[in-house]
VMD Tcl script that builds the backbone (N, CA, C; Angstrom):
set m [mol new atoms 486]
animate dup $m
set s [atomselect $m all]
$s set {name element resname resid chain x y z} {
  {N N UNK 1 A 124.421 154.821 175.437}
  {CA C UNK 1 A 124.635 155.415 174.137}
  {C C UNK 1 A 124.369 154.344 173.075}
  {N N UNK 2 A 123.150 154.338 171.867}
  {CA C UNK 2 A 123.168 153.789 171.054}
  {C C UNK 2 A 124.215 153.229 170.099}
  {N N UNK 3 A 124.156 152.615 170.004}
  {CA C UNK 3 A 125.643 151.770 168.748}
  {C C UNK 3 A 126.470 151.981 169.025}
  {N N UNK 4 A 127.004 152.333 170.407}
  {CA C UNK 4 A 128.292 152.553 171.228}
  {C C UNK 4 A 129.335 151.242 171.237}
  {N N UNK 5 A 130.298 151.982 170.392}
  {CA C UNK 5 A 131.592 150.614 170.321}
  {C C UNK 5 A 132.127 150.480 171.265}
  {N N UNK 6 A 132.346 150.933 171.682}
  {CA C UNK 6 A 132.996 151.210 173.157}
  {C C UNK 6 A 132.417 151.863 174.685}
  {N N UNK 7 A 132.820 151.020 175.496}
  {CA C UNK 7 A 131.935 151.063 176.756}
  {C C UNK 7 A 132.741 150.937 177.723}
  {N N UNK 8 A 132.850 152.082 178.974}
  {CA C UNK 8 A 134.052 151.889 180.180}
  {C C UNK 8 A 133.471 150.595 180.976}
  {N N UNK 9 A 134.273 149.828 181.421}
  {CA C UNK 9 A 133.669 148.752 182.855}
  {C C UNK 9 A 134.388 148.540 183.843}
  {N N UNK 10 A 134.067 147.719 184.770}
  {CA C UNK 10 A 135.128 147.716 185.949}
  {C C UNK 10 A 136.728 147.154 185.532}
  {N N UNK 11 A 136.276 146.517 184.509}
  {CA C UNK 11 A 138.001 145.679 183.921}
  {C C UNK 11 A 138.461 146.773 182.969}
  {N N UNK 12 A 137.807 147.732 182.505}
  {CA C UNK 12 A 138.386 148.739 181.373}
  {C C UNK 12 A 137.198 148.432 180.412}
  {N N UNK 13 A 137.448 149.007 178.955}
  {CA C UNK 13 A 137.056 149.283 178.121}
  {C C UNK 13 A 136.601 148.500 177.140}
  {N N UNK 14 A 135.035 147.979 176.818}
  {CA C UNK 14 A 134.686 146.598 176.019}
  {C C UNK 14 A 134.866 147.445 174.935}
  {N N UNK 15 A 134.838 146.401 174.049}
  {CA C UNK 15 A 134.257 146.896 172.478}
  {C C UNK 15 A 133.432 146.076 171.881}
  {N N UNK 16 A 132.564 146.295 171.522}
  {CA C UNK 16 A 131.342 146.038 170.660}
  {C C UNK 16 A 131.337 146.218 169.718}
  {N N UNK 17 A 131.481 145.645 168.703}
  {CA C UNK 17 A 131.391 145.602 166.819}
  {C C UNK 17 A 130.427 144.883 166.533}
  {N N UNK 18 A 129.668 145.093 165.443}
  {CA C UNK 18 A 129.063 144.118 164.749}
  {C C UNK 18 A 130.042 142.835 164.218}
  {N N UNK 19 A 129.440 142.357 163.967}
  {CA C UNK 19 A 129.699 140.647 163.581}
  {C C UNK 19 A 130.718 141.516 162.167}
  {N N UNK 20 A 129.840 141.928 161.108}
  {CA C UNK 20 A 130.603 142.769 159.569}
  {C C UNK 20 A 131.534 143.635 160.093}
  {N N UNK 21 A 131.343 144.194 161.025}
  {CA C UNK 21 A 132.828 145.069 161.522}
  {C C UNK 21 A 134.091 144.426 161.941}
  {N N UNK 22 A 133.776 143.381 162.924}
  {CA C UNK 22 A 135.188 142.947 163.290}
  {C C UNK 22 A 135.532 142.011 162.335}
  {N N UNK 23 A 134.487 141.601 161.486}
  {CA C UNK 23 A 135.543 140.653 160.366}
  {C C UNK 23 A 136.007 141.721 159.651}
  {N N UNK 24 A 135.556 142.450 159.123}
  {CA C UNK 24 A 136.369 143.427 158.331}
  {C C UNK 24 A 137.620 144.330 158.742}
  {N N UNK 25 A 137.234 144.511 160.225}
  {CA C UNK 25 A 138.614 145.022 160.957}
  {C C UNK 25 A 139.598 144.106 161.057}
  {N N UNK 26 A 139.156 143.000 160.940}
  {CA C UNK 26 A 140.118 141.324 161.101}
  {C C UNK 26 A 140.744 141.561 159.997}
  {N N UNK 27 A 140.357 141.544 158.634}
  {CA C UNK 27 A 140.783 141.790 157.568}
  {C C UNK 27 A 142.132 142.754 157.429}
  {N N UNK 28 A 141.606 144.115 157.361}
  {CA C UNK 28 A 142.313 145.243 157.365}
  {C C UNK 28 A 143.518 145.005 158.310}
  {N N UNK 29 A 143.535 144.278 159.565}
  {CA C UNK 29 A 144.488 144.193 160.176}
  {C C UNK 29 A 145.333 143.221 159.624}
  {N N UNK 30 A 144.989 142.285 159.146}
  {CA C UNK 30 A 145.612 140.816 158.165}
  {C C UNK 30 A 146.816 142.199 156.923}
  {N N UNK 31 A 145.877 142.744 156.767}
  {CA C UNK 31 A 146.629 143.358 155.281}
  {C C UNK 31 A 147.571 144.370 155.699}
  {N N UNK 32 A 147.571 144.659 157.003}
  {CA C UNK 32 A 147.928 145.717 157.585}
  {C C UNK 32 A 149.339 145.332 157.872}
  {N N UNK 33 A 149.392 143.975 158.743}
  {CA C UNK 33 A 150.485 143.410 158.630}
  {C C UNK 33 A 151.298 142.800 158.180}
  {N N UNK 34 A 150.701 142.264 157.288}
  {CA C UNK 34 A 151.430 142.389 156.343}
  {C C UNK 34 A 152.259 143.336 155.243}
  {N N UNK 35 A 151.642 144.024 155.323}
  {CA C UNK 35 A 152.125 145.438 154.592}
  {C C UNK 35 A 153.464 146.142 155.016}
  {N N UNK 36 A 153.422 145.818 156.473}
  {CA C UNK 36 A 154.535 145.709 157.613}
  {C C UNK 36 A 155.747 145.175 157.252}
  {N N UNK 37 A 155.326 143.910 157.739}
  {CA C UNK 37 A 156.545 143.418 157.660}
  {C C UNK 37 A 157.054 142.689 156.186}
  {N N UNK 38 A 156.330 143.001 155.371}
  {CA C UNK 38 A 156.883 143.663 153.912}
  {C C UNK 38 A 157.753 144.834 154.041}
  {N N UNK 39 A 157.114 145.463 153.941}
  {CA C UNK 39 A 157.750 146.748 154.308}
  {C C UNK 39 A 157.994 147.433 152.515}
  {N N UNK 40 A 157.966 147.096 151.920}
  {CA C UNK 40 A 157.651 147.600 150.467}
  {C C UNK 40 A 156.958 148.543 149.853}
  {N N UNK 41 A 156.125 148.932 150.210}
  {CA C UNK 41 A 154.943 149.823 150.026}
  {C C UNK 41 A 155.083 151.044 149.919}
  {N N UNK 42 A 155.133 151.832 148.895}
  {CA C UNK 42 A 156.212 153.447 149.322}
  {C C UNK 42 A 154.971 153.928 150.347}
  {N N UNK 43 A 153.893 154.067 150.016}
  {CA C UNK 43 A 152.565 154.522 151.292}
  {C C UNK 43 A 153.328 154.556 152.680}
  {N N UNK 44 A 154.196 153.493 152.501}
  {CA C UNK 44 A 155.007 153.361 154.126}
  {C C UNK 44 A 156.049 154.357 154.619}
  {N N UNK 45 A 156.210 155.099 154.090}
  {CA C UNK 45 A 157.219 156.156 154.120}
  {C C UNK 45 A 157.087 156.770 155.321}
  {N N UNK 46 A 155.806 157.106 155.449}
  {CA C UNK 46 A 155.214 157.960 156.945}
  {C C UNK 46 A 155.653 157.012 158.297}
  {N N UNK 47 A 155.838 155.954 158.009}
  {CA C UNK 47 A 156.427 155.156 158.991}
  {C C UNK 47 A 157.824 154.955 159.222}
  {N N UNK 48 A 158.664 154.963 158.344}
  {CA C UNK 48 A 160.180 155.406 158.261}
  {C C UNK 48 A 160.489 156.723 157.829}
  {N N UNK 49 A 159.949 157.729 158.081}
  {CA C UNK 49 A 160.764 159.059 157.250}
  {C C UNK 49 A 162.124 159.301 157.349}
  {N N UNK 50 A 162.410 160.182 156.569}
  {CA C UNK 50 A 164.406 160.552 156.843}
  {C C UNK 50 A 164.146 161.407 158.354}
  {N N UNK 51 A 165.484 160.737 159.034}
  {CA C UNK 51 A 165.482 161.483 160.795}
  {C C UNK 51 A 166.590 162.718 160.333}
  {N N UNK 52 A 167.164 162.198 159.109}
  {CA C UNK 52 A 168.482 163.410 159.023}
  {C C UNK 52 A 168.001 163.542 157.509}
  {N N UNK 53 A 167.533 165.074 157.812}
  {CA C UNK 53 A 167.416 165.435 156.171}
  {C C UNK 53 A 168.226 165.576 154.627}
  {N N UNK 54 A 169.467 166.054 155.539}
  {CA C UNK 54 A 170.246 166.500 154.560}
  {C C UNK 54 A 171.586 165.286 154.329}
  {N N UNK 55 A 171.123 163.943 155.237}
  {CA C UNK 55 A 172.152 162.912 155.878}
  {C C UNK 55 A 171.494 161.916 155.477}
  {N N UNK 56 A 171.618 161.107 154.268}
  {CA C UNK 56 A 170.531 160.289 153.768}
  {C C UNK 56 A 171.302 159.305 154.973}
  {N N UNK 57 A 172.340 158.653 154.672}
  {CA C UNK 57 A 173.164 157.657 155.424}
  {C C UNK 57 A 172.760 157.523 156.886}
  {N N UNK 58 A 173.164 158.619 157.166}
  {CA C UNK 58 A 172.652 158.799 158.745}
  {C C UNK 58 A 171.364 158.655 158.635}
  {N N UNK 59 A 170.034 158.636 158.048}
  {CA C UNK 59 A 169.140 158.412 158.575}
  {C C UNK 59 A 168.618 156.780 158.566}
  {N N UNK 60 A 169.255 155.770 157.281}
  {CA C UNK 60 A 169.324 154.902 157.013}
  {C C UNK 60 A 169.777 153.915 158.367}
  {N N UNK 61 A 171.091 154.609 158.745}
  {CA C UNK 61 A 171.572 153.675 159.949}
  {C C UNK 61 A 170.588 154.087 160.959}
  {N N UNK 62 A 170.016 155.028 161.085}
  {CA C UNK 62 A 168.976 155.279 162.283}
  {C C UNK 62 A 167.840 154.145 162.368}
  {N N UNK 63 A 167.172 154.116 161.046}
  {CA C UNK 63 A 166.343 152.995 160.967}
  {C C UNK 63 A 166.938 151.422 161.155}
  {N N UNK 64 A 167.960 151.441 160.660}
  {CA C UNK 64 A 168.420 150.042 160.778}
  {C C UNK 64 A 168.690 149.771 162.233}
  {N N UNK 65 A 168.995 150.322 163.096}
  {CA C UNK 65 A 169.282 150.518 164.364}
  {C C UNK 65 A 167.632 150.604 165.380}
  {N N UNK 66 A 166.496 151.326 164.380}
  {CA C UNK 66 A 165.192 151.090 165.296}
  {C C UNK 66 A 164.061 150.770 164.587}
  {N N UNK 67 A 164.359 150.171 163.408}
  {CA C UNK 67 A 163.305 150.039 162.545}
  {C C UNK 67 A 163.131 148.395 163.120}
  {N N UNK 68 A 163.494 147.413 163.441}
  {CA C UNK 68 A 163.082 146.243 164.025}
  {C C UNK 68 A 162.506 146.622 165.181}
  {N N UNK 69 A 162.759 147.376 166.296}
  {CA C UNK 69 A 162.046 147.412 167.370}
  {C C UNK 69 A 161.081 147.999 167.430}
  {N N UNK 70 A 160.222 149.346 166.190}
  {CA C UNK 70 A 159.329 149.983 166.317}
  {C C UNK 70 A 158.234 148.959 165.362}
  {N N UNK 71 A 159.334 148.062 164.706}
  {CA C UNK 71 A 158.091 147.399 163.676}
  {C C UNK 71 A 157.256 146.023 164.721}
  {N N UNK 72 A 158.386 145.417 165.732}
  {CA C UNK 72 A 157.894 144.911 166.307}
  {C C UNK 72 A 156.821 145.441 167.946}
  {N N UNK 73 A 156.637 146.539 168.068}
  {CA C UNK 73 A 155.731 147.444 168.926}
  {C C UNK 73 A 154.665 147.264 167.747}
  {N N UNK 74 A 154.589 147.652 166.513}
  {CA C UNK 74 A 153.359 148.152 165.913}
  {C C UNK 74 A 152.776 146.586 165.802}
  {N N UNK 75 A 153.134 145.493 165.591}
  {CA C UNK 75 A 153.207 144.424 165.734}
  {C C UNK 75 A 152.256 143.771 166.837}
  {N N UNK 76 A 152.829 144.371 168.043}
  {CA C UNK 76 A 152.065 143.567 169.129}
  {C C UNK 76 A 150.908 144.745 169.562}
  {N N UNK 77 A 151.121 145.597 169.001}
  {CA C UNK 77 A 149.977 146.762 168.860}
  {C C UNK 77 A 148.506 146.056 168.240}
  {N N UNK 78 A 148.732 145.537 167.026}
  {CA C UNK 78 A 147.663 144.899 165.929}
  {C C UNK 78 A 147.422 143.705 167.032}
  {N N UNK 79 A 148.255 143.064 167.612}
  {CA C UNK 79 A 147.755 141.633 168.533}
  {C C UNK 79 A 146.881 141.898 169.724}
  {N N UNK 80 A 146.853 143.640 170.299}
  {CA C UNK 80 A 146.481 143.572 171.172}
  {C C UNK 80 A 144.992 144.007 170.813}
  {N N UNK 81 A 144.709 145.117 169.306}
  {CA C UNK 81 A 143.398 145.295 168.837}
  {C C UNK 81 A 142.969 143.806 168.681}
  {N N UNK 82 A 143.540 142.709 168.321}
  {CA C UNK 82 A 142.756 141.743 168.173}
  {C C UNK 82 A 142.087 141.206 169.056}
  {N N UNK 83 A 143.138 140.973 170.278}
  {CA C UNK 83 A 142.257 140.456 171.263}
  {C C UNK 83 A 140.791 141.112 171.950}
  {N N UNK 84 A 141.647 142.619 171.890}
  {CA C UNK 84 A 140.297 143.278 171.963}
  {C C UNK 84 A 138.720 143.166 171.097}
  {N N UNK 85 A 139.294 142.774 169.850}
  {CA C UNK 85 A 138.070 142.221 169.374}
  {C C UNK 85 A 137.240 141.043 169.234}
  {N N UNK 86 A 138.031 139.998 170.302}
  {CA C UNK 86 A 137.699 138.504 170.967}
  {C C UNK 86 A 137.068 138.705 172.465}
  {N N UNK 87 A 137.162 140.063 172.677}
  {CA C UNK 87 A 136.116 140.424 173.991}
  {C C UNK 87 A 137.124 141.057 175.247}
  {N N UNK 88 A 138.512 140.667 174.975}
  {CA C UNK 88 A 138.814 141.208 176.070}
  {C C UNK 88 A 139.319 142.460 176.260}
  {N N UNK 89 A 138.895 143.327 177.346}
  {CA C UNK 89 A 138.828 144.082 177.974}
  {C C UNK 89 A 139.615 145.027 177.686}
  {N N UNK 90 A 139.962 146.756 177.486}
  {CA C UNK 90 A 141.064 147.308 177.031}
  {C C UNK 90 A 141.511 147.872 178.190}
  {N N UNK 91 A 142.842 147.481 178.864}
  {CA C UNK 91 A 143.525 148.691 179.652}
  {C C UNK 91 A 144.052 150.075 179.099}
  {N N UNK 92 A 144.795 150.261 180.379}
  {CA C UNK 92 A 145.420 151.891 179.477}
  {C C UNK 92 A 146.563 151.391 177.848}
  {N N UNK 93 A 146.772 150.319 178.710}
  {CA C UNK 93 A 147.955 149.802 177.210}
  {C C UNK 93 A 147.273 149.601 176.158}
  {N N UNK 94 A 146.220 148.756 176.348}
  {CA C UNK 94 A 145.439 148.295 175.172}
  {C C UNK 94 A 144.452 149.281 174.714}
  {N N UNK 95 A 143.892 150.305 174.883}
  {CA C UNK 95 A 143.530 151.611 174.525}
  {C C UNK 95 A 144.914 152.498 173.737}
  {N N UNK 96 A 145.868 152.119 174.346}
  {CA C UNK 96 A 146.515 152.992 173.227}
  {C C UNK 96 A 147.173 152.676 172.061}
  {N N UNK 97 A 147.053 150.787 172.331}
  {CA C UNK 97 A 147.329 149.683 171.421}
  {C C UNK 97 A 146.230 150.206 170.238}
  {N N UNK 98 A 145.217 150.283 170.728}
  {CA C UNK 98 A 144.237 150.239 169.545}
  {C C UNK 98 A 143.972 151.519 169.202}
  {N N UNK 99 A 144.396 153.196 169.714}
  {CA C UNK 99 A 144.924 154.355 169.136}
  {C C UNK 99 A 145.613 154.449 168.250}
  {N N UNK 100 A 146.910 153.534 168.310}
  {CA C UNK 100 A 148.002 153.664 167.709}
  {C C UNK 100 A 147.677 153.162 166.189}
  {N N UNK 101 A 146.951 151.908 166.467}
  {CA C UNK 101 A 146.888 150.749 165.186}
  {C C UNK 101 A 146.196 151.777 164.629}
  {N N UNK 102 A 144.765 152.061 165.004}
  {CA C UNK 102 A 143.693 152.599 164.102}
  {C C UNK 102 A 144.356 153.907 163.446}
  {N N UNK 103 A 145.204 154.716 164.040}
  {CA C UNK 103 A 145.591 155.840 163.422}
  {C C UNK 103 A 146.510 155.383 161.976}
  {N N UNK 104 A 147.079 154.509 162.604}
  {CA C UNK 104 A 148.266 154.119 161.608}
  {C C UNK 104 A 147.725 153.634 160.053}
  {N N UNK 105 A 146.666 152.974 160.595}
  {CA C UNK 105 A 145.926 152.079 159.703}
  {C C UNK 105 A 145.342 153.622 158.515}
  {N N UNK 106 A 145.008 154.225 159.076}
  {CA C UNK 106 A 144.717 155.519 158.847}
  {C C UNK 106 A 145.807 156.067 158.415}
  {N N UNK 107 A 146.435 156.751 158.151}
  {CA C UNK 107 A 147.879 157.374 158.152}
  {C C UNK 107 A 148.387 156.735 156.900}
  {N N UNK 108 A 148.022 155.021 156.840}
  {CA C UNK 108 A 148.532 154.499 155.278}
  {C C UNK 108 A 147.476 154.740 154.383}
  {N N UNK 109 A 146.299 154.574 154.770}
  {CA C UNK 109 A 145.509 154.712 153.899}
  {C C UNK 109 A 145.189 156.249 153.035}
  {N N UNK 110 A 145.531 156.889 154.420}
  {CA C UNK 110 A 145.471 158.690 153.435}
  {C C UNK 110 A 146.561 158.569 152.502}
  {N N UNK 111 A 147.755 157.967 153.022}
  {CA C UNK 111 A 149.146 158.478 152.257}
  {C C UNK 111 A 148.552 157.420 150.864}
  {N N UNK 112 A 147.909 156.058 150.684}
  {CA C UNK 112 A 147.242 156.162 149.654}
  {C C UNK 112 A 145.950 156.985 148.648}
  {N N UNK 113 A 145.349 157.443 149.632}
  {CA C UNK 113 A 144.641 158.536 148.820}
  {C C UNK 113 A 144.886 159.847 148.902}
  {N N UNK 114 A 146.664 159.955 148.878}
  {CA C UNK 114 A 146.817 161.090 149.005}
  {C C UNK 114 A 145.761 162.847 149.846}
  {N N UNK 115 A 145.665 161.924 151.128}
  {CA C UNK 115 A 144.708 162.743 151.794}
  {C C UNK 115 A 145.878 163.956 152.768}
  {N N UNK 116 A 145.287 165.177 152.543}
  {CA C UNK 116 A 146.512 166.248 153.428}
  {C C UNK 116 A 145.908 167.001 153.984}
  {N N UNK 117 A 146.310 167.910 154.493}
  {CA C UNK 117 A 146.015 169.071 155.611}
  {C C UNK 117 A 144.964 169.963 154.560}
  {N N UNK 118 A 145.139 169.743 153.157}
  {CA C UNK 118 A 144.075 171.212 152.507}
  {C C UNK 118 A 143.500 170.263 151.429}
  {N N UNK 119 A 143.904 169.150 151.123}
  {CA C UNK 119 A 142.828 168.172 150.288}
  {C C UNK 119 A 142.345 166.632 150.898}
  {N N UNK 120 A 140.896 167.159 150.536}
  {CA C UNK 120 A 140.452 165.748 150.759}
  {C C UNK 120 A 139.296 165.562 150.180}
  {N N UNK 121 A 139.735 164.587 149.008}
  {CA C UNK 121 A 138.479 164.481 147.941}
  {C C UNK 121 A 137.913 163.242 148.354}
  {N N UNK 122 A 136.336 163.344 148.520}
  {CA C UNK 122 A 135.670 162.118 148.661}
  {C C UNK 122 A 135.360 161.922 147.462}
  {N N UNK 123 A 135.237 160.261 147.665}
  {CA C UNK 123 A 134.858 159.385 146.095}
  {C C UNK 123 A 134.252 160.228 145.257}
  {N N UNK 124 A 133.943 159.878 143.919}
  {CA C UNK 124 A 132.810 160.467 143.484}
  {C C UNK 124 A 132.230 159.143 142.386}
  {N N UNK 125 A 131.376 159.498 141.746}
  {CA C UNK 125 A 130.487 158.663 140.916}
  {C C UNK 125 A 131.776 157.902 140.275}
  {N N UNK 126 A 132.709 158.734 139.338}
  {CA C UNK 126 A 132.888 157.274 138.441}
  {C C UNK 126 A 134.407 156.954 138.823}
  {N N UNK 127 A 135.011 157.319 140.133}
  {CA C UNK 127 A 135.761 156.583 140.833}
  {C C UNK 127 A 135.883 154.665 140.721}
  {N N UNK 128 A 137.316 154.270 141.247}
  {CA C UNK 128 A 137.191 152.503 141.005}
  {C C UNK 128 A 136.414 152.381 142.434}
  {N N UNK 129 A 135.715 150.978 142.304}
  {CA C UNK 129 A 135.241 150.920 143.865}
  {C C UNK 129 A 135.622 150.308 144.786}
  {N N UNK 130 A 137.090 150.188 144.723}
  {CA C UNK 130 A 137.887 149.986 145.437}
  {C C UNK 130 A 138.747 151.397 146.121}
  {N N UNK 131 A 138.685 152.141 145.187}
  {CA C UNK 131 A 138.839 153.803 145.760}
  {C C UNK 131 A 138.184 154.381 146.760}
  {N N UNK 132 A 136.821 153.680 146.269}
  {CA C UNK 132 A 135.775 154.373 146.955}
  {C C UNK 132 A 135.529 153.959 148.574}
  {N N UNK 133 A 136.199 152.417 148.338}
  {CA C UNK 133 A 135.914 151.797 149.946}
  {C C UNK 133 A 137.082 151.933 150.680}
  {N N UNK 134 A 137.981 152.429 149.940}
  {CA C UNK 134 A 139.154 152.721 150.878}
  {C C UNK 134 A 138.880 154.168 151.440}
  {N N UNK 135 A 138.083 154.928 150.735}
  {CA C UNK 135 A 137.847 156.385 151.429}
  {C C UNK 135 A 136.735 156.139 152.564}
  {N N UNK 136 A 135.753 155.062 152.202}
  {CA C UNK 136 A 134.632 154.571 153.558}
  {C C UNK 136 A 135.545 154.268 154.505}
  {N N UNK 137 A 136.277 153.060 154.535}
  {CA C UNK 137 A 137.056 152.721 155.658}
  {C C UNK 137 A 138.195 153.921 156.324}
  {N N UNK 138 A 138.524 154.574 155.280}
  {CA C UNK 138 A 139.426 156.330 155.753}
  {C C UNK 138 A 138.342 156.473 157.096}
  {N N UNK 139 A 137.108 156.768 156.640}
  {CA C UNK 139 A 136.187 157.812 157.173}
  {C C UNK 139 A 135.625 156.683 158.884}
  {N N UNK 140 A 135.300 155.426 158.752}
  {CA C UNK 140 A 134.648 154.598 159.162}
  {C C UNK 140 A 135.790 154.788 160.363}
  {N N UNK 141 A 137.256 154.269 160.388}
  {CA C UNK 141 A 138.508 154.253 161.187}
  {C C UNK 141 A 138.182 155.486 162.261}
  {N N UNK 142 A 138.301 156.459 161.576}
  {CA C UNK 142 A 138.036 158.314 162.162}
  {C C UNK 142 A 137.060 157.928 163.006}
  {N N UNK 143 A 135.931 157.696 162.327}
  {CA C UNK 143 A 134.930 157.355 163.685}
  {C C UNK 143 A 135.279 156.863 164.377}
  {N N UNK 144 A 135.633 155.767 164.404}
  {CA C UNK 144 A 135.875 154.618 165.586}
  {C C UNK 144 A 137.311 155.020 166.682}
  {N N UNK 145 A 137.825 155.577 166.161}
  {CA C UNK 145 A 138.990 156.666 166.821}
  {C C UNK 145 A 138.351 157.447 167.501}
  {N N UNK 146 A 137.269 158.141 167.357}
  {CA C UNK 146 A 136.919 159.636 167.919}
  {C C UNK 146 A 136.192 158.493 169.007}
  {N N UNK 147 A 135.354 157.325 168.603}
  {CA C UNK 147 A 134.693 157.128 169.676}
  {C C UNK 147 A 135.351 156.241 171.016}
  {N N UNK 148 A 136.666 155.694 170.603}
  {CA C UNK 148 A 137.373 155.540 171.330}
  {C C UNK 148 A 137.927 156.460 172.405}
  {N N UNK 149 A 138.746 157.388 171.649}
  {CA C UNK 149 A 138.848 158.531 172.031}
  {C C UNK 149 A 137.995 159.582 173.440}
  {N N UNK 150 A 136.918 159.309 173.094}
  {CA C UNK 150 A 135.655 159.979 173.774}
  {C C UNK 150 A 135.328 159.119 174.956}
  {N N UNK 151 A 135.695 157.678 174.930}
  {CA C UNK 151 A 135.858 157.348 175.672}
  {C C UNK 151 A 136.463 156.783 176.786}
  {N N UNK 152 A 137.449 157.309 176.487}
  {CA C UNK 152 A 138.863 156.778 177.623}
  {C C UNK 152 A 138.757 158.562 178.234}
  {N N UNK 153 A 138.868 159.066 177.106}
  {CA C UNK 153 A 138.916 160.909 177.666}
  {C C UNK 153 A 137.543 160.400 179.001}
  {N N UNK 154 A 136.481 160.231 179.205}
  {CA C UNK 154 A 135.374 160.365 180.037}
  {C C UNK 154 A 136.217 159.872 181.155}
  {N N UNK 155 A 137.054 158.950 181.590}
  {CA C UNK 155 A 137.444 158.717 182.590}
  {C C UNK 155 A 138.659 159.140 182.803}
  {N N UNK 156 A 139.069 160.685 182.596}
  {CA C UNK 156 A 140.667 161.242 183.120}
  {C C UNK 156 A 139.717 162.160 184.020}
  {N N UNK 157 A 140.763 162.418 184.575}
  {CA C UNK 157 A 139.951 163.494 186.257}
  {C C UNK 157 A 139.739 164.728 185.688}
  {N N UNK 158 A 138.999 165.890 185.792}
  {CA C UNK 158 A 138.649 166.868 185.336}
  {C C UNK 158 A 140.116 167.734 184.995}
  {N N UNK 159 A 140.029 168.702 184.529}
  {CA C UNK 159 A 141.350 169.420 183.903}
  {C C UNK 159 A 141.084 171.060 185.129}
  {N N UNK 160 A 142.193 171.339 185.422}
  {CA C UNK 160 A 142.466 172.740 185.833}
  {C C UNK 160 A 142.468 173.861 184.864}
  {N N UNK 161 A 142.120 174.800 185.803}
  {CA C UNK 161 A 142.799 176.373 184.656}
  {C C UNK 161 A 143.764 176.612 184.595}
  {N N UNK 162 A 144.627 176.009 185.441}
  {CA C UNK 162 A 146.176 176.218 185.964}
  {C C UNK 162 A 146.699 176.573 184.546}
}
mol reanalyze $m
mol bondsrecalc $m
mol representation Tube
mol addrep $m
């Protein structure tokens, strides 16, 4: 497959980026984590929501109780896309290491361009162009998800009618 980022092998799953891709994915992940373990960012909300709606308190102690251990998973999540982008190999963990990140990475970036289930405005002409490359990288992520995606799916055993 031409310009295929991803490729099954006997060790699991390479990835192939251009040279401009993985620095830029290097990047995005730099800002990513930071953004983290800031934790400041209202965009971040989708990552802590209220667990008790009508229980602000209760949902507060919920996070305080798992908000260190899920921040440190998303954490070694971003360490494991990295390595993957130093050549090594993705297992089932590290395939879903780099599911997880890329969605997430995704997931902040809509909740900055306010992207939803019935809107989704691409750039237009006199947009900032910093707007505009955050909607490329929206779109660029998606790809690289689906082609991930497409390829871990090629190696599950066929599905039943059951």
């Amino acid at each position: 497959m031409a310009g295929a980022r991803f490729r099954p092998g006997p060790d699991g799953i390479s990835v192939t980026l251009r040279d401009d891709e993985r620095a830029g994915l290097t990047a995005v992940l730099e800002q990513f984590r930071q953004l983290l373990v800031g934790g400041k960012d209202p965009s971040l909300l989708r990552f802590q929501p209220p667990v008790h709606i009508h229980d602000r308190r209760a949902s507060e102690e919920f996070w305080e109780m798992t908000g260190d251990s899920l921040l440190r998973h998303r954490l070694e999540a971003i360490d494991t896309v990295e390595a993957g982008l130093d050549g090594a190999p993705l297992d089932d963990d590290g395939v879903a290491a780099w599911m997880q990140t890329i969605n997430s990475v995704r997931l902040y970036l809509g909740n900055t361009l306010e992207v939803g289930a019935a809107t989704f405005n691409p750039p237009t002409e006199g947009d900032q162009p910093q707007e505009a490359a955050r909607y490329v990288l929206y779109e660029w992520l998606g790809g690289l998800l689906d082609q991930l995606v497409m390829v871990a799916a090629s190696d599950l055993p066929p599905g039943t009618d059951d």
